[in-house]
BAMAR-936942 format. One record per atom (N, C-alpha, C): x, y, z. Coordinates in steps of 0.02 Angstrom, whole numbers, padded with zeros to 5 digits, always signed. Layout:
BEGIN
XYZ
...
// end
This chain:
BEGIN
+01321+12048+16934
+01294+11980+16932
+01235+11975+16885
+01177+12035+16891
+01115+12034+16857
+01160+12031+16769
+01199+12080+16759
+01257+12085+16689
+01242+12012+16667
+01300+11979+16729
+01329+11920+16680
+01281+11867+16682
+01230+11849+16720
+01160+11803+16709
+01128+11835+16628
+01108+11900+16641
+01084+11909+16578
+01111+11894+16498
+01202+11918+16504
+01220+11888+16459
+01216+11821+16426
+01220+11797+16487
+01226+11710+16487
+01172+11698+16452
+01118+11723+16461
+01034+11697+16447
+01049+11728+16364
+01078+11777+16340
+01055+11793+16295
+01136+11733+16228
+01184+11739+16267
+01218+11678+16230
+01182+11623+16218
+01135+11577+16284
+01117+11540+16271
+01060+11531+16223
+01024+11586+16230
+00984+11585+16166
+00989+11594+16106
+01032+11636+16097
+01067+11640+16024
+01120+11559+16009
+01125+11528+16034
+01150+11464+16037
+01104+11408+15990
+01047+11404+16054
+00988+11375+16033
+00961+11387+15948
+00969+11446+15955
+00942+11506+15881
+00980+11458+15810
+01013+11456+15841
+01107+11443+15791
+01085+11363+15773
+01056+11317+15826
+01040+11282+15833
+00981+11239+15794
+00938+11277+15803
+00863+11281+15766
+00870+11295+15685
+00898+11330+15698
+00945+11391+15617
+00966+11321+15574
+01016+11284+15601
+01040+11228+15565
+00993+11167+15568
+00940+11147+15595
+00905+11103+15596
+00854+11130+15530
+00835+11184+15505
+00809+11197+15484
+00818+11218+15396
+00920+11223+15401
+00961+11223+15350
+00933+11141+15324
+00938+11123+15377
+00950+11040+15338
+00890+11020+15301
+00833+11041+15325
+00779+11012+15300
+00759+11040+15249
+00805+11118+15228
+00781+11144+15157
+00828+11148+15097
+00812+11141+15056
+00859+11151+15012
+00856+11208+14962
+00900+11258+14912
+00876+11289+14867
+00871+11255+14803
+00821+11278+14746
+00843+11227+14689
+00871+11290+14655
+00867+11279+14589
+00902+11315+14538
+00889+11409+14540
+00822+11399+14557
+00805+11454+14565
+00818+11521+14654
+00854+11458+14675
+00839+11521+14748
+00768+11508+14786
+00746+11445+14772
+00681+11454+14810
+00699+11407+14830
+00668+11377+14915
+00662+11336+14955
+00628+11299+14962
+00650+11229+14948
+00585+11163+14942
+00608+11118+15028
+00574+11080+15035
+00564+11042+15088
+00614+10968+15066
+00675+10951+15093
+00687+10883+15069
+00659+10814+15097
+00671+10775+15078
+00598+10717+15082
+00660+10676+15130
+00674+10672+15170
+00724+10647+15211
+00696+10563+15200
+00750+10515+15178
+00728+10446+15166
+00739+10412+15241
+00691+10362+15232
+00691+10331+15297
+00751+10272+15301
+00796+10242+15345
+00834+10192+15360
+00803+10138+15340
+00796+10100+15288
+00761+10033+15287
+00838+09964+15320
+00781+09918+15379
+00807+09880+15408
+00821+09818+15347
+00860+09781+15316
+00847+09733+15257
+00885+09673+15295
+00868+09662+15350
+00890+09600+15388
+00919+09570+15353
+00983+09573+15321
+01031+09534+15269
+01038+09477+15326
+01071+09450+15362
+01097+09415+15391
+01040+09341+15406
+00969+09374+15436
+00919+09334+15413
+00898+09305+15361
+00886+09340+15304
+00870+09319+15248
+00896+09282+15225
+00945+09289+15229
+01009+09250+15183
+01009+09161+15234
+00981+09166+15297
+00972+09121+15330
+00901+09097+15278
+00857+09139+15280
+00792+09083+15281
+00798+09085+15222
+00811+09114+15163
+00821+09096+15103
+00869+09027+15100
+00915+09029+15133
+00973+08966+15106
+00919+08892+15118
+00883+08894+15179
+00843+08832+15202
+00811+08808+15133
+00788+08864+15073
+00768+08836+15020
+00825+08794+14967
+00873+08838+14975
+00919+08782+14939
+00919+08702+14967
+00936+08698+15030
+00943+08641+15053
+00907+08586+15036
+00834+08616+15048
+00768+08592+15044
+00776+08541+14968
+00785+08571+14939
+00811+08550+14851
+00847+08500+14853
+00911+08505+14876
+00961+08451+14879
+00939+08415+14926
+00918+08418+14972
+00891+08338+15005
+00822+08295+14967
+00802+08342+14922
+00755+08312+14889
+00783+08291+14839
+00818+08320+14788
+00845+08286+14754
+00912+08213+14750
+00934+08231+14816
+00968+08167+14842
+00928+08112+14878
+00960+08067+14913
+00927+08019+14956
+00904+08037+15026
+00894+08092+15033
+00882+08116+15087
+00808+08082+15108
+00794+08079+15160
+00734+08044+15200
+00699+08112+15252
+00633+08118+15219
+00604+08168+15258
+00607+08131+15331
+00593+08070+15356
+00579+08059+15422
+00661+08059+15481
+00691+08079+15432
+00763+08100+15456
+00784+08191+15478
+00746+08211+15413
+00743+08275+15431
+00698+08292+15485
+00649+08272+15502
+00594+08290+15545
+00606+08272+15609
+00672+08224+15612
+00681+08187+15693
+00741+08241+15695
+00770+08265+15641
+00811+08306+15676
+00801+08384+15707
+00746+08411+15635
+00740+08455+15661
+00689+08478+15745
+00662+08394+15752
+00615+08395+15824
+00685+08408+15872
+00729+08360+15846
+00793+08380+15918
+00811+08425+15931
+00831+08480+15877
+00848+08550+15864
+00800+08599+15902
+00739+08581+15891
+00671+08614+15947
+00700+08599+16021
+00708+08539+16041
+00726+08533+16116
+00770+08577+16130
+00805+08597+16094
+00858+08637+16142
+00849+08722+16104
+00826+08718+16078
+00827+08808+16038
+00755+08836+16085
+00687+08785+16112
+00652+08819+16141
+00651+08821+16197
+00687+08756+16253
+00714+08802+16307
+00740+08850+16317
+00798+08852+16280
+00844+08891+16278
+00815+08980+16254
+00758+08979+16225
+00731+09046+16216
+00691+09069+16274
+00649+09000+16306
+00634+09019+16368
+00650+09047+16416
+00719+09014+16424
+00771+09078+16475
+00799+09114+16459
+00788+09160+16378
+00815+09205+16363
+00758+09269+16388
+00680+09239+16382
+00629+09293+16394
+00605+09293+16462
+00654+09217+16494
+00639+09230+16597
+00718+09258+16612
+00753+09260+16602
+00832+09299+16621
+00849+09350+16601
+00863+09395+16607
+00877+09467+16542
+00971+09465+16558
+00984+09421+16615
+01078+09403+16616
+01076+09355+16543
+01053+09286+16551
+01058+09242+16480
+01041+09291+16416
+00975+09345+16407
+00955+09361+16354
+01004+09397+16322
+01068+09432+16374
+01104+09487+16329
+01151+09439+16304
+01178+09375+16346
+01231+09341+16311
+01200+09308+16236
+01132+09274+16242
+01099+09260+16204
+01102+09314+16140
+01101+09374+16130
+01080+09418+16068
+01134+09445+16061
+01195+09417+16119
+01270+09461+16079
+01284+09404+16026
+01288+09341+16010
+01293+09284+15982
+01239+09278+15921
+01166+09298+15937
+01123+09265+15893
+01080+09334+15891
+01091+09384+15916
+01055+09430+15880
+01041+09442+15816
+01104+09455+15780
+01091+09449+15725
+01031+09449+15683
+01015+09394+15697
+00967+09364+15648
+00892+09339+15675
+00910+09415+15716
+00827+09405+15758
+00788+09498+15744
+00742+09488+15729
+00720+09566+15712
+00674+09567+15790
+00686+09647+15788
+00668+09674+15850
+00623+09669+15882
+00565+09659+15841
+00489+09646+15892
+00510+09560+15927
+00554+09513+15903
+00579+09447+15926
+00621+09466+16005
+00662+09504+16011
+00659+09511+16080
+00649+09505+16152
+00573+09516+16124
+00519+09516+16173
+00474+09457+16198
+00474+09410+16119
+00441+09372+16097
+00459+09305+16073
+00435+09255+16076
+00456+09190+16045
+00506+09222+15973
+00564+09161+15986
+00599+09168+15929
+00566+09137+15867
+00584+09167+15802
+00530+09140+15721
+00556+09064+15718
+00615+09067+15736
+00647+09004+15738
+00622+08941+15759
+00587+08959+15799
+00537+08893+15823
+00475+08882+15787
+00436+08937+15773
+00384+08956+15722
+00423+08901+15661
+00460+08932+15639
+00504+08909+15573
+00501+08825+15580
+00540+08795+15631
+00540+08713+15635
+00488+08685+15638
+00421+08729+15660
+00358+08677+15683
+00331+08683+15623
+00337+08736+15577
+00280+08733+15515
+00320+08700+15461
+00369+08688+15468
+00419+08666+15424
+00395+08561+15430
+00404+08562+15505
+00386+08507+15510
+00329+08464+15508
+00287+08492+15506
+00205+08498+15499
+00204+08462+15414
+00211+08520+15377
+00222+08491+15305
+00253+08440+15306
+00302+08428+15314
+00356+08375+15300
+00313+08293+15342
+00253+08302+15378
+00242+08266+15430
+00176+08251+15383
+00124+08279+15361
+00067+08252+15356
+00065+08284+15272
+00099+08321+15247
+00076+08331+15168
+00115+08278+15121
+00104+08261+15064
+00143+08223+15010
+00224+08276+15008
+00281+08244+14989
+00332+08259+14995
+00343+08308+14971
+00314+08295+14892
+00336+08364+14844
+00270+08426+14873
+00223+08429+14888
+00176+08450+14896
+00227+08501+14979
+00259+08452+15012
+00288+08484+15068
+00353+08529+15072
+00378+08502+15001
+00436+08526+14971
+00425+08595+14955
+00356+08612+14908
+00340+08679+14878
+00340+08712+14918
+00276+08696+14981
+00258+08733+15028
+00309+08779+15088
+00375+08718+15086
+00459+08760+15121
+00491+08814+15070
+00477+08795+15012
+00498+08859+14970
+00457+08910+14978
+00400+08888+14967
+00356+08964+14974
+00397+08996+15037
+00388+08969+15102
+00410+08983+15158
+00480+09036+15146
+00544+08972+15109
+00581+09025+15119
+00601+09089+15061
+00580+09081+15016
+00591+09104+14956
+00527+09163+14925
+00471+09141+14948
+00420+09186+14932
+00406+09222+14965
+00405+09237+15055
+00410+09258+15099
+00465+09310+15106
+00545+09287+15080
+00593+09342+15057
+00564+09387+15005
+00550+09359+14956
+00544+09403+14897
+00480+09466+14916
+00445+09450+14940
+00396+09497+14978
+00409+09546+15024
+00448+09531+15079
+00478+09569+15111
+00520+09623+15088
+00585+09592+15043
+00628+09635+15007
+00604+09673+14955
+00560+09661+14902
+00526+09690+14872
+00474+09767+14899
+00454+09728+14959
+00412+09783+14988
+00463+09841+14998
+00511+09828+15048
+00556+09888+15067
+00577+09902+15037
+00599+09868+14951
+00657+09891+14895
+00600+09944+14886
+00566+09925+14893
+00494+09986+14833
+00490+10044+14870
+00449+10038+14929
+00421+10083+14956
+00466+10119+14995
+00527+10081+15041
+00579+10122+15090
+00615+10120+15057
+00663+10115+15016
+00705+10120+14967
+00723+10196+14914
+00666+10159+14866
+00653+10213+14803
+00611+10253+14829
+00569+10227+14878
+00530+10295+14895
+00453+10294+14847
+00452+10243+14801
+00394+10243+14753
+00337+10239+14810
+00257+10250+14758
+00220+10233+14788
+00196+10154+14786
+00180+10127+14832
+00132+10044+14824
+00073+10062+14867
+00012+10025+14838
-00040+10049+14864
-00035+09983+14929
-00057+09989+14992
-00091+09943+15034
-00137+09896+15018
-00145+09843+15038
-00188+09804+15035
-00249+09807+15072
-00306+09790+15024
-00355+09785+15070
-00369+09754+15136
-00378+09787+15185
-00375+09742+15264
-00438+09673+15237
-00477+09683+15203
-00489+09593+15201
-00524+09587+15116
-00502+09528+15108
-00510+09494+15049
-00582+09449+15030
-00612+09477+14997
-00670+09433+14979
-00662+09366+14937
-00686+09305+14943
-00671+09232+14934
-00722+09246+14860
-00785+09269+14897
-00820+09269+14832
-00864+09341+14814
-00837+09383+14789
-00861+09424+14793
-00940+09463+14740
-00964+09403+14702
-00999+09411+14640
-01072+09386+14724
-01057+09367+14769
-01112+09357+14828
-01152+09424+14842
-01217+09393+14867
-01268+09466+14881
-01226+09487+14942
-01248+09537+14960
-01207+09572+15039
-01180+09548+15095
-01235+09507+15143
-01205+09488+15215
-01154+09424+15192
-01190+09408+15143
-01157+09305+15126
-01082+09327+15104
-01075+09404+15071
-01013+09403+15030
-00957+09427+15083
-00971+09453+15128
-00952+09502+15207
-00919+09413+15242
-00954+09377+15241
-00959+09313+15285
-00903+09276+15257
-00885+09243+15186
-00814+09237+15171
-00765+09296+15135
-00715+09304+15188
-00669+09349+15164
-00620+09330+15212
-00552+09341+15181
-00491+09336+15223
-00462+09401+15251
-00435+09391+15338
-00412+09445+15355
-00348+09458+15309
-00324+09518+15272
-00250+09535+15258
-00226+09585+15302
-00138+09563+15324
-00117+09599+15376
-00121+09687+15342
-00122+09720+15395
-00134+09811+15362
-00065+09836+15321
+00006+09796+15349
+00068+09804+15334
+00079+09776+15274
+00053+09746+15239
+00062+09732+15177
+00045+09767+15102
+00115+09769+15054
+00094+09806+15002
+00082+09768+14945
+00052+09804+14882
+00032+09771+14821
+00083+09757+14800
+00153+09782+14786
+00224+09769+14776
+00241+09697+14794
+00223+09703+14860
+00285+09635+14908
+00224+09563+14888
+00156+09596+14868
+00088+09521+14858
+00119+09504+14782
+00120+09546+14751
+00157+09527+14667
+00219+09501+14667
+00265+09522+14737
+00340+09483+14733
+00327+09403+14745
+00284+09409+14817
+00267+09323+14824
+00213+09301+14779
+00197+09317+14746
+00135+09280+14714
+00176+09238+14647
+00230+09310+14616
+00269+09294+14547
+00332+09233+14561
+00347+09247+14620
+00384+09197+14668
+00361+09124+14663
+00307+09124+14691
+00272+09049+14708
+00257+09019+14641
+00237+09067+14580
+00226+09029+14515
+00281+09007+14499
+00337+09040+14522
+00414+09008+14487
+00425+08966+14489
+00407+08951+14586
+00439+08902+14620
+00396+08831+14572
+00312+08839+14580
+00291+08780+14566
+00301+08761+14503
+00318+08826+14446
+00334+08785+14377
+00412+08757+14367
+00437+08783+14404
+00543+08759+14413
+00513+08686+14433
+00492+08685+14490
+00483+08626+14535
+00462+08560+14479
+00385+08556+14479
+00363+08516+14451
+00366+08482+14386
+00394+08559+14353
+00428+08549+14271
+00481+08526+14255
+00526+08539+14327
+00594+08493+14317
+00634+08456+14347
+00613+08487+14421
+00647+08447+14489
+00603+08384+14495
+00539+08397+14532
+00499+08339+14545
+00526+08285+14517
+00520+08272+14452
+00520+08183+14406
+00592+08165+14420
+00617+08167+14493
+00686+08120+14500
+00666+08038+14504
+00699+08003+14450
+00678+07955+14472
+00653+07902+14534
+00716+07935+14575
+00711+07899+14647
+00670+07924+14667
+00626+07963+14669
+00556+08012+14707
+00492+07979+14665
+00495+07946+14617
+00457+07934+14555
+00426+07872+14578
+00490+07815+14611
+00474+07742+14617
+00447+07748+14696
+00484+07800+14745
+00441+07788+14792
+00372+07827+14805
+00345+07841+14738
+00281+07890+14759
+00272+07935+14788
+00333+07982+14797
+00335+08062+14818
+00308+08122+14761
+00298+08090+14704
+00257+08150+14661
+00197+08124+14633
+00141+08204+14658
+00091+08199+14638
+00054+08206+14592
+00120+08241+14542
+00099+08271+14458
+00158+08254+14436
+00143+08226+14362
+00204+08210+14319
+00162+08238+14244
+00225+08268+14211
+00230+08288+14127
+00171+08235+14096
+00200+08198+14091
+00165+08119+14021
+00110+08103+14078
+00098+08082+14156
+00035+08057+14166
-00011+08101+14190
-00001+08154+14230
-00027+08219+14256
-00040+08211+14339
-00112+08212+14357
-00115+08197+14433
-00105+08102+14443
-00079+08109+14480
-00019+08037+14477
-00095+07991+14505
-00119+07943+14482
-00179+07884+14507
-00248+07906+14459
-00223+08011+14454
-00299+07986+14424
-00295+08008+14332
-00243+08022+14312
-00224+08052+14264
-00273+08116+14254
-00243+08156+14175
-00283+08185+14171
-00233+08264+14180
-00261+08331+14140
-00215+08387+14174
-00119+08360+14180
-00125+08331+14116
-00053+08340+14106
-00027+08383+14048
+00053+08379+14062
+00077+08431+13996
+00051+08510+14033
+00058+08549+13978
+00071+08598+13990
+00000+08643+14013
-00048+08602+14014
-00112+08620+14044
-00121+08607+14118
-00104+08537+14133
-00078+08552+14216
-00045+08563+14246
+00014+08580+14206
+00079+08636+14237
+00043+08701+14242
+00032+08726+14189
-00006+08767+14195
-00077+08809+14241
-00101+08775+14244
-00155+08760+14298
-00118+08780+14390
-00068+08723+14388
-00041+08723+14466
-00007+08781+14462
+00032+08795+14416
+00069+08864+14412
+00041+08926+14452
-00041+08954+14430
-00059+09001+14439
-00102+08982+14489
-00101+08946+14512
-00166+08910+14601
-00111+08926+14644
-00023+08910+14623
+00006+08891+14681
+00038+08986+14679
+00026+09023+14652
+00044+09086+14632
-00028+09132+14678
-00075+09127+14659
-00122+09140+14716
-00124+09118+14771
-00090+09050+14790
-00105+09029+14852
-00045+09066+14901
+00022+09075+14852
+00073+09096+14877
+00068+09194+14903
+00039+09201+14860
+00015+09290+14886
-00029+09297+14925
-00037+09248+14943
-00120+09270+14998
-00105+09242+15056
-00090+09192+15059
-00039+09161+15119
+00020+09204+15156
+00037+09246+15102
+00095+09261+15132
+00058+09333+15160
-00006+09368+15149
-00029+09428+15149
-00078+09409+15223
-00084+09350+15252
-00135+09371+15267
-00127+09361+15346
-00176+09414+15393
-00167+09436+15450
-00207+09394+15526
-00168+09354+15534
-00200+09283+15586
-00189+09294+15653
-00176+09357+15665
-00163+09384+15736
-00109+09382+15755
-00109+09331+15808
-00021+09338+15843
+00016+09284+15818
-00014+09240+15771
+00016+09188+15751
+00075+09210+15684
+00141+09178+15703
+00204+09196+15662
+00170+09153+15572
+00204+09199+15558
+00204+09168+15470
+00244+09124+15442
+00286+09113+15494
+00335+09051+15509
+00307+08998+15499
+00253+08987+15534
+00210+08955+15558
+00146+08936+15502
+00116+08993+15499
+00065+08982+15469
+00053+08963+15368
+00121+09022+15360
+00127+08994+15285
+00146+08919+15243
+00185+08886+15279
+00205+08831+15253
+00120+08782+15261
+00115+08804+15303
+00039+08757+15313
-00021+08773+15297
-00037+08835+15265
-00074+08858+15227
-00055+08840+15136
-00006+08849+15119
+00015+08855+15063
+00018+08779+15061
+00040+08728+15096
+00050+08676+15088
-00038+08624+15074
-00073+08645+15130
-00126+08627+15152
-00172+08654+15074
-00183+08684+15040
-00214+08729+15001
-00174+08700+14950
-00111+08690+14914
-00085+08658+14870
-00124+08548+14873
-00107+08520+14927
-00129+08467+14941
-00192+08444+14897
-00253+08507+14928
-00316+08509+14927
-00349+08509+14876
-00310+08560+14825
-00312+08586+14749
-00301+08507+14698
-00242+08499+14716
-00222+08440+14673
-00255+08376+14687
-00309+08359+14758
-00353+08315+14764
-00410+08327+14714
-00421+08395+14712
-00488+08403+14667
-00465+08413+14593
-00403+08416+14564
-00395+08414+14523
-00402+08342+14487
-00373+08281+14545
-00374+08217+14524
-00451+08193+14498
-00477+08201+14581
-00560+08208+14553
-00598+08217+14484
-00603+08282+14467
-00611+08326+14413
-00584+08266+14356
-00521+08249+14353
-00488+08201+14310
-00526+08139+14293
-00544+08111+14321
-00584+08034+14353
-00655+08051+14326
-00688+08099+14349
-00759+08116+14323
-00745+08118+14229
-00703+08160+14204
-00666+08174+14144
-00662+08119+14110
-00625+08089+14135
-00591+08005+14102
-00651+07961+14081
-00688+07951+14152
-00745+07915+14155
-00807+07926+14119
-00803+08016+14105
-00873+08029+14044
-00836+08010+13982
// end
């Protein structure tokens, strides 16, 4: 009996051995020479295709209802109805865990994992969506859903194409951003923006190069539909510039909005507001901050005109 226990013990360890042996095959490789390097095992990057391709399409749409007869106060009553029933309905996905599994065999999909647990983006998504569409100028609310869906992709995918992907390096972002940084010490400490820690220089250059696209495509060629023209949905035009006060037209206030709405779009999309979704917060940052810009640009115009 003592025999066959001992054998046993010594199969099983030589098992284990055999075991270890090949875990350890895997992780080395020889190169040309017979010597043993360490392989850099790549990580699984998650590229939520199924999402993206969701919140990206919302930008197409966004386009064609602007460029058709579409009526923002149509979109906004619908998408409020669409809230009634998508945020109950998440409610008893995070009080039931019977509803939650039927819930994520259907709509998982296109929910990333920390969502689970947590309010769906989807609601995030309708309220900031509607926000713009509710209190900013049209085209001004128009940009601000692209940023949302289009600059926000390009950041994301960019980040993981770079860094989980190829494996390159991207440096991190600074956890906070100075507003003005030419300030003496405490005053310059006092404005700065939080940036989330998860963000790379890669994915800030994808949305930033993003948002300039969007606002020079936009304004340079979409905006001046006529039917948007007569009812006073644009706030910049080619030939008059900021629409009431002239001034910053042509290719100097294309220009101009281009690279404001290109900073506003990388920093918005970078920056770290706690528990609040970016769903949420970007369209109304980017929107709010676009608005604001082009008030003081009119300004600026008027002082201009008037000297």
């Amino acid at each position: 009996m003592e025999n066959t226990s001992r054998d046993r013990s010594i199969i099983t360890s030589k098992g284990s051995e055999r075991d270890e042996e090949s875990e350890v095959a895997k992780a080395l490789l020889l190169n040309g020479n017979g010597e043993a390097r360490v392989a850099k095992a790549k990580s699984k990057v998650d590229w939520e295709v199924p999402r993206k391709l969701l919140h990206s399409s919302i930008g197409f749409l966004t386009v064609y209802l602007y460029l058709s007869r579409g009526d923002a106060k149509i979109v906004v009553y619908t998408l409020w109805s669409a809230l009634c029933v998508i945020a109950p309905a998440d409610y008893i996905r995070l009080k039931y865990p019977s509803f939650a599994r039927v819930y994520e065999r259907h709509l998982g999909f296109l929910m990333r994992e920390s969502e689970r647990t947590t309010t769906n983006g989807v609601i995030w998504y309708i309220i900031g969506v509607n926000f713009a569409l509710t209190f900013y100028p049209l085209d001004v609310a128009t940009v601000s859903i692209l940023i949302l869906s289009w600059a926000d992709t390009a950041a994301s995918t960019i980040g993981r194409l770079w860094a989980g992907h190829w494996g390159l390096y991207t440096p991190r972002l600074p956890s906070r951003l100075s507003l003005l940084p030419f300030l003496p010490g405490q005053l310059k400490h006092c404005l700065t923006l939080p940036l989330a820690p998860r963000k790379s220089l890669a994915g800030f250059i994808a949305a930033s190069f993003t948002g300039a696209c969007i606002a020079l495509g936009f304004w340079g060629r979409v905006a001046p539909v006529p039917l948007r023209v007569e009812r006073g949905d644009v706030s910049w035009l080619w030939d008059e510039g900021i629409v009431g006060s002239g001034g910053f037209s042509g290719w100097l206030g294309l220009g101009v909005i281009t690279i404001f709405a290109s900073v506003v779009s990388g920093v918005a999309e970078a920056l770290d507001l706690g528990s609040l979704d970016d769903n949420l917060t970007l369209p109304i940052i980017s929107g709010g901050c676009l608005w604001a810009f082009l008030k003081v640009l009119g300004l600026v115009s008027r002082i201009w005109i008037n000297t």
